[in-house]
C-alpha positions in Angstrom: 45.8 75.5 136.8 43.5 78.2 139.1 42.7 80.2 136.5 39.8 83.0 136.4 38.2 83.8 132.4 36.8 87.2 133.6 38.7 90.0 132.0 38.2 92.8 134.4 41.4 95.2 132.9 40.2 95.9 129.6 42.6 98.4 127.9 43.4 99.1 131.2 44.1 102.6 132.6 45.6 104.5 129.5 42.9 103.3 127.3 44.1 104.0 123.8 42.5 107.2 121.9 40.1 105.9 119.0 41.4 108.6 116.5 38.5 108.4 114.9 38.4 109.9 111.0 39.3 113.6 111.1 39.6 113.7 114.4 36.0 113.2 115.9 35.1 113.7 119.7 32.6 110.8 119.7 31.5 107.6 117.1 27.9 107.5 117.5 26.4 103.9 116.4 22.9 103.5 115.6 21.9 100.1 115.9 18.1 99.5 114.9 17.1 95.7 116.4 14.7 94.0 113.6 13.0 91.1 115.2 9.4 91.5 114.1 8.9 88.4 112.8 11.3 86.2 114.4 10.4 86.5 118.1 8.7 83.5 119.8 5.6 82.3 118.4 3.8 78.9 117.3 3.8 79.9 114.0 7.6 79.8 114.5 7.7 76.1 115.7 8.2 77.9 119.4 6.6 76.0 122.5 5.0 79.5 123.6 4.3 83.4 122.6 6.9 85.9 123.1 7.2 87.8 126.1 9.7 90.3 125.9 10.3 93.8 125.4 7.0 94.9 124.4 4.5 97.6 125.8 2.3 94.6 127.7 3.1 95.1 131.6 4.1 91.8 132.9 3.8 89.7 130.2 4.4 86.1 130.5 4.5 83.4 127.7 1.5 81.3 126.9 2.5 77.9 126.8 1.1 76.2 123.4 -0.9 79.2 122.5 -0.8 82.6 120.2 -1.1 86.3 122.0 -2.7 88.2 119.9 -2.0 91.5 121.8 1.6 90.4 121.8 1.7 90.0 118.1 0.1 93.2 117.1 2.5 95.0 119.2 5.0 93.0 116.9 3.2 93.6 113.7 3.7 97.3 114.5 7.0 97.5 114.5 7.2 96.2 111.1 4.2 98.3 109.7 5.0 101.3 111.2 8.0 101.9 113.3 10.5 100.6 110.8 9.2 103.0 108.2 9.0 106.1 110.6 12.4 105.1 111.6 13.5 104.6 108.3 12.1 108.5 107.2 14.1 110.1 110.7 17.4 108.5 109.4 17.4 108.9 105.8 16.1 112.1 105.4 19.2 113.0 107.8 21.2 110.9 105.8 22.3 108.9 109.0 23.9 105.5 108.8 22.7 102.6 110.4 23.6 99.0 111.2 20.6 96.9 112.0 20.8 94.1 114.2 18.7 91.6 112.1 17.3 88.5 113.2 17.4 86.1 109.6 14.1 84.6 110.2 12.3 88.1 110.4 14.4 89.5 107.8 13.2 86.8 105.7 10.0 87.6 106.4 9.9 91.5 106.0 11.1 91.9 102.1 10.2 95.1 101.6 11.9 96.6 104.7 15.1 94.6 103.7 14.6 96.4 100.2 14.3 99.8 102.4 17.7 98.9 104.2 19.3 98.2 101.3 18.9 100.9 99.2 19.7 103.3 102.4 23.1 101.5 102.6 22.7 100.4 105.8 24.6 97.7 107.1 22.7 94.4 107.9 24.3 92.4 110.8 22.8 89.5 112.3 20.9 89.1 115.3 20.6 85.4 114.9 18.6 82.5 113.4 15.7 83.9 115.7 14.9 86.2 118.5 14.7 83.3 121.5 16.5 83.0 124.4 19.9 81.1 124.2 20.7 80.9 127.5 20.0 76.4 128.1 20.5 75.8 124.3 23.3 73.1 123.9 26.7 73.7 122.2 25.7 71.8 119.1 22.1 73.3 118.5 23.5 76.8 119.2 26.4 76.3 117.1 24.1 74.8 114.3 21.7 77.9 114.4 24.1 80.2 114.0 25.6 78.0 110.6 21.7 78.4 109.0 21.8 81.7 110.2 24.9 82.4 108.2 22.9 80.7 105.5 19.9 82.3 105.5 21.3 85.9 105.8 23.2 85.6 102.6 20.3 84.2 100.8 17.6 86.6 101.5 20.0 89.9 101.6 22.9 88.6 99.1 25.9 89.0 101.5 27.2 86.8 104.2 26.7 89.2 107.5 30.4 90.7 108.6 28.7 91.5 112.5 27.2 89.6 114.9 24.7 89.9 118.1 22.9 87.6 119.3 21.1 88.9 122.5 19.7 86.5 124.5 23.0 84.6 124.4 24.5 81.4 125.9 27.8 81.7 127.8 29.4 79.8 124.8 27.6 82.3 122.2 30.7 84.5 122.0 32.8 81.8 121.4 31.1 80.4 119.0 30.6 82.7 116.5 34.1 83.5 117.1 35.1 80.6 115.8 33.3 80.8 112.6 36.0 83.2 111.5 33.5 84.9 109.2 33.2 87.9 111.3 34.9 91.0 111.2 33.0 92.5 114.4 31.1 90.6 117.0 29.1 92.4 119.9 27.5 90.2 122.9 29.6 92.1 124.9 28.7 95.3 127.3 32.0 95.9 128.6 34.0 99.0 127.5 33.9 102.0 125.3 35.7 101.1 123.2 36.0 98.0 120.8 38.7 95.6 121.5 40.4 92.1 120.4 39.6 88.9 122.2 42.0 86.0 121.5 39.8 83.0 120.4 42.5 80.0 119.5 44.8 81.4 117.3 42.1 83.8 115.9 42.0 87.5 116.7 38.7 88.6 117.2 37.3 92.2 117.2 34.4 93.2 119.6 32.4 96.1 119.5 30.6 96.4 122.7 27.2 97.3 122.7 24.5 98.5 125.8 21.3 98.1 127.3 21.0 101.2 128.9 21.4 104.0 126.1 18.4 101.6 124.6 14.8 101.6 124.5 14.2 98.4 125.4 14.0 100.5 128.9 10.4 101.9 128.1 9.6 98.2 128.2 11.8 97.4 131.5 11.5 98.8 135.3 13.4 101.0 136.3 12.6 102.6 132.5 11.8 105.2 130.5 7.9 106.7 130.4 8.6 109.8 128.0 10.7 110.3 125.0 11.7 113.7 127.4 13.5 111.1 129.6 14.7 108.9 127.2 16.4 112.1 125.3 17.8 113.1 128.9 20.3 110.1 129.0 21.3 110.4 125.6 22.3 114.1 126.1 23.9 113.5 129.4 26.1 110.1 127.8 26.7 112.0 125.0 28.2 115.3 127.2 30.0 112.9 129.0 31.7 111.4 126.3 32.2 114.0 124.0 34.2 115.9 126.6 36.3 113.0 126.9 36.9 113.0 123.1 37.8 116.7 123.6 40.2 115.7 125.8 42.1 112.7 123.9 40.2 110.0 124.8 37.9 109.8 121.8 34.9 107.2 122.6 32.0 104.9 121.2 28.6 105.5 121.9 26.2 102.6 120.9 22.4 103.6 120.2 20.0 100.4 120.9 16.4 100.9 118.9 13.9 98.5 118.4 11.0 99.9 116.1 8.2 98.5 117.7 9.4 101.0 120.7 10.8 103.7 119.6 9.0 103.7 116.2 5.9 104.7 118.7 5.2 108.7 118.1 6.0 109.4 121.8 8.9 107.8 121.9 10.5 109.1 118.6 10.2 113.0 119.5 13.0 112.2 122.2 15.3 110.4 119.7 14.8 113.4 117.4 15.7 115.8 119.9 18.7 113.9 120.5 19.8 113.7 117.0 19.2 117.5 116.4 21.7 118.2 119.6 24.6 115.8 118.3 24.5 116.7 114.9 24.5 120.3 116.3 28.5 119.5 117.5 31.3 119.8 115.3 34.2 116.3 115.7 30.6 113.9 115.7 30.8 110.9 113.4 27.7 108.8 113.0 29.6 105.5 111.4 28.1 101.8 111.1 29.3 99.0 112.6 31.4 98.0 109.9 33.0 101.2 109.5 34.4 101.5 113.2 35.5 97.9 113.0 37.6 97.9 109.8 39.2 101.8 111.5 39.9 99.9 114.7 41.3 97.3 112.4 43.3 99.7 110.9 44.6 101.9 113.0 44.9 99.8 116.4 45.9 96.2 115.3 46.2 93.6 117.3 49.4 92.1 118.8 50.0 88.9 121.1 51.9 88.7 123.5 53.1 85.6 126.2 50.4 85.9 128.9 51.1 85.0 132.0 47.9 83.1 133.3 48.2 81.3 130.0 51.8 80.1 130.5 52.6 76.5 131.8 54.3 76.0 134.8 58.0 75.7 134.0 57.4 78.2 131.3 55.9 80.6 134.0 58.7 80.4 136.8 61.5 80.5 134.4 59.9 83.3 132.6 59.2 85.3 136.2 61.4 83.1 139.0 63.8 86.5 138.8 61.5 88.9 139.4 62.3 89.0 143.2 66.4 88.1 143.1 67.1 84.5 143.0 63.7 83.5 144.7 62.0 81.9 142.3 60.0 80.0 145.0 57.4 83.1 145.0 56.7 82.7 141.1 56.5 78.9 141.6 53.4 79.7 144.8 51.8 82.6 142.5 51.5 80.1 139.5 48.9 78.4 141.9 46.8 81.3 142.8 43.4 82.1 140.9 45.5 84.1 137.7 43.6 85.6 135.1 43.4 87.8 132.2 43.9 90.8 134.9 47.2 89.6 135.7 48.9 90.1 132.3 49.8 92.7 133.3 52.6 94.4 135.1 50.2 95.4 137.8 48.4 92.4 138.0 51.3 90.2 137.8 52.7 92.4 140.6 50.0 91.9 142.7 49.8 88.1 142.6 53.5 88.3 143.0 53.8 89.9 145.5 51.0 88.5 147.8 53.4 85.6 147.5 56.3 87.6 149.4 53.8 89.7 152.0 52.3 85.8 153.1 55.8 84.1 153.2 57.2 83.4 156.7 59.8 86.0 157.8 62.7 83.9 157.5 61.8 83.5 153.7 61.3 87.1 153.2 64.8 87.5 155.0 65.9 85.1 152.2 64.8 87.4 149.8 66.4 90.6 151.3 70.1 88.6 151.6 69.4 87.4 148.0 70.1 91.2 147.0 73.6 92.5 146.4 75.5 95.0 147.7 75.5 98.6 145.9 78.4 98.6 144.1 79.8 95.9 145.8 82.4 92.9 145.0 79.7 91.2 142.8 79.6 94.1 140.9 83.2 94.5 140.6 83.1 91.0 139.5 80.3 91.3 136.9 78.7 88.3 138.8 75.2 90.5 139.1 72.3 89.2 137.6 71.8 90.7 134.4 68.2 93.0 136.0 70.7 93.8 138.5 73.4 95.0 136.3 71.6 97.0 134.6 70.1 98.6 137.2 72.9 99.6 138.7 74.1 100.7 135.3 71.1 102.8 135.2 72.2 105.0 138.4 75.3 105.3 137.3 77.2 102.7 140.2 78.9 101.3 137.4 81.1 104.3 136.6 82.4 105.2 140.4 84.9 107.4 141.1 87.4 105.4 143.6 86.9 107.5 146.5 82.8 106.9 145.7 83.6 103.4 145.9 85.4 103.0 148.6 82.3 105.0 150.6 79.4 102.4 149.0 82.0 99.7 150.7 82.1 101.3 154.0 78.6 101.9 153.5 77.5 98.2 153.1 79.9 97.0 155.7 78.4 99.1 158.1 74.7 98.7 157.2 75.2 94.6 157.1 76.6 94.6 160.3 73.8 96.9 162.0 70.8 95.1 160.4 71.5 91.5 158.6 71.2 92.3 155.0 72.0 94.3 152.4 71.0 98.4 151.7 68.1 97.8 149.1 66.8 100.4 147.5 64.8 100.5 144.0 67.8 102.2 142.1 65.9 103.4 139.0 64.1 105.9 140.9 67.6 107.4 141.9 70.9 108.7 141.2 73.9 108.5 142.2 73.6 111.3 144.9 70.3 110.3 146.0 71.2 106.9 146.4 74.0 107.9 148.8 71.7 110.3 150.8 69.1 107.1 151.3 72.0 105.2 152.5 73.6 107.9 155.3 70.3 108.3 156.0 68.6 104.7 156.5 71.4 103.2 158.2 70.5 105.3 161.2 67.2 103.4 161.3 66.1 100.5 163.7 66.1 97.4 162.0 62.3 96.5 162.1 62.1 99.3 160.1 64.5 98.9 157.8 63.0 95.7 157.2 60.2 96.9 156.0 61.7 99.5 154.3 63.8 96.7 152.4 60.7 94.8 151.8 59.0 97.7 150.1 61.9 98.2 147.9 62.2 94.5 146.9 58.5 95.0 145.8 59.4 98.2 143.6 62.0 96.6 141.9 60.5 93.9 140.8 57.1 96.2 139.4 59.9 97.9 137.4 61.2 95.0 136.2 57.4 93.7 135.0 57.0 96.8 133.4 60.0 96.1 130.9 58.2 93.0 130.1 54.7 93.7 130.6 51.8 96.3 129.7 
């Protein structure tokens, strides 16, 4: 099987409204990252300093030594961002869910006290803030058990979200399949959260960013001011709070990381940012764990047979009657590069239908004669597929007058014998009257046109017959 893992659909293009609680334009998610403690270090049994996401331009680890400069930019985080960060949100009363890596959490006590008693929600980040990216299966998947480990014993609850970071490509997957968590967010694809099928286990993902973050006053292209930092909040925020006004209620993730923000500079933009939002009415400021168990709640998953998951047989039996009695295109689309963005009507369409458009005209010809005639003996005979009856049904060619039938018949006779093949026309987007209009009219056509005419309609009916059985 040719199959393709990137899910480039998403909710696709009716993306479902959040309905968030009583009716809010906009969830706002404050995520504060704490890794002061846990980053890379030789202290930490790490090969090297850390080198990331600090206010050192072009830093680079130092193999087999400490940086001090590196740590103390660290340090401050812990000593003084948290604290100022902890004073902006409480004194707001603002939630929070903090992104904490276990080894720094175990070894910043009295900030975990701090979170605590704020009722923040403590995720983790991970055994420890390092990159992921060549770990092996096993040690990764053996990192994130002690992390699970550690987390409960130094804050008294298992974590119930996940991010890592610096992931691996199997980092989703593998804390997927602990089953422990009821969000996970290594992801920074949507809007809005959404399920991802893991096995037979349904996991919900709450994507996150790296743009509405601070880690950009350590990156270039970045932030210099808090003035521009507060700028793309404002503007992501106006964006997606019109939206909300308009039915399609969004997320908007918050990335902090106190050693950063926490800076007095910095700061003065993410307060001027949280004085315009909470300035809206319809603005809820939720954790993690609250938007999870609502999207739980109110938009649950539900499986369904997907078609670049299906096995051959099961796939051309399932879809060989899409285009009438030609199940030869499903058997070549099974072989194409399928994906998640084919399970869909669309998609499925499309792969479909590339089939028919690269098939040699005498096969497409094949195709078009496969079709019956409108109204015709078959029909008379209830020998019509059963898509076919009821399509026909639907326009109402099932409940002909005589003198109406007897003009279909004349109608067919007369169109076979001009062109080859049968009057096709995608029914469902007719009636009765329009149907025989198409016909008096179309019959007059050269037949290279009416071939492609016929060709177009085959593809029409068989979208509307995906979209019975598809999203």
């Amino acid at each position: 099987m040719n199959r393709y893992p990137r899910d480039f659909r998403g909710h696709g293009p009716d993306a479902p409204d959040a309905q968030w609680p009583n009716g809010a334009k906009i969830a706002i998610s404050l995520v504060l990252n704490y890794e002061e403690g846990g980053e890379n270090n030789l202290l930490h049994g790490d090969a090297q300093s850390e080198a990331f996401l600090s206010d050192i331009a072009g830093a680079a680890p130092w193999p087999g030594l400490r940086h001090w400069n590196m740590e103390s930019i660290y340090d401050y985080g812990a000593r003084a961002g948290f604290w100022r960060l902890h004073r902006l949100f409480t004194t707001r009363d603002l939630p929070v869910t903090v992104y904490g890596v276990t080894s720094a959490l175990a070894r910043n006590p009295e900030q975990v006290a701090a979170m605590q008693a704020a009722g923040w929600e403590i995720a983790s980040h991970g055994l420890k803030w390092v990159d992921h990216r060549d770990m092996p299966e096993e040690d990764e998947r053996a990192q994130i058990a002690e992390s699970f480990r550690l987390h409960e014993e130094v804050t008294g609850a298992a974590p119930q979200g996940w991010y890592t970071g610096r992931c691996s490509m199997n980092t989703v997957r593998l804390t997927a399949e602990t089953r422990k968590l009821a969000w996970i967010s290594d992801t920074y694809d949507d809007d809005l959260p959404y399920w991802r099928e893991v096995g037979d286990h349904d996991q919900l993902v709450i994507p996150y960013t790296l743009e509405a973050n601070d880690m950009r006053f350590a990156t270039a292209p970045g932030y210099i001011t808090g003035g521009q930092f507060f700028d793309y909040l404002k503007d992501s925020f106006d964006t997606l709070y019109a939206e909300g006004a308009e039915g399609r209620a969004k997320m908007f993730s918050i990335g902090l990381h106190n050693r950063l923000i926490g800076r007095p500079g910095k700061i003065a933009g993410l307060q001027r940012f949280l004085d315009y939002a909470q300035g809206h009415e319809g603005v809820w400021f939720p954790r993690r764990i609250d938007i999870a168990r609502h999207w739980a709640a109110t938009h649950p998953h539900q499986r369904f047979e997907r078609p670049s998951q299906m096995a051959r047989a099961r796939f051309v039996a399932r879809f060989g009657g899409i285009f009438e009695h030609s199940a030869w295109i499903a058997e070549r689309a099974f072989d194409l590069e399928l994906g998640p963005a084919h399970d869909s009507a669309t998609g499925l369409h499309a792969a479909l239908t590339r089939m028919f458009r690269s098939a040699r005209p005498q096969e497409r010809m094949g195709v078009l004669t496969a079709h019956p005639d409108l109204a015709g003996k078959l029909a008379a005979a209830k020998r019509l597929t059963p898509e076919s009856t009821a399509e026909q049904a639907s326009a109402a060619l099932d409940a002909l007058t005589d003198a109406e039938r007897a003009r279909f018949q004349q109608l067919n006779t007369d169109y076979v014998a001009k062109h080859g093949f049968p009057f096709i026309i995608a029914v469902r987007d007719h009636d009765k009257d329009s149907i025989l209009a198409a016909f008096a009219a179309r019959i007059a056509n050269d037949t290279a046109t009416e071939f492609a005419t016929a060709c177009a309609q085959v593809e029409r009916i068989a979208h509307l017959r995906l979209k019975d059985i598809l999203p």
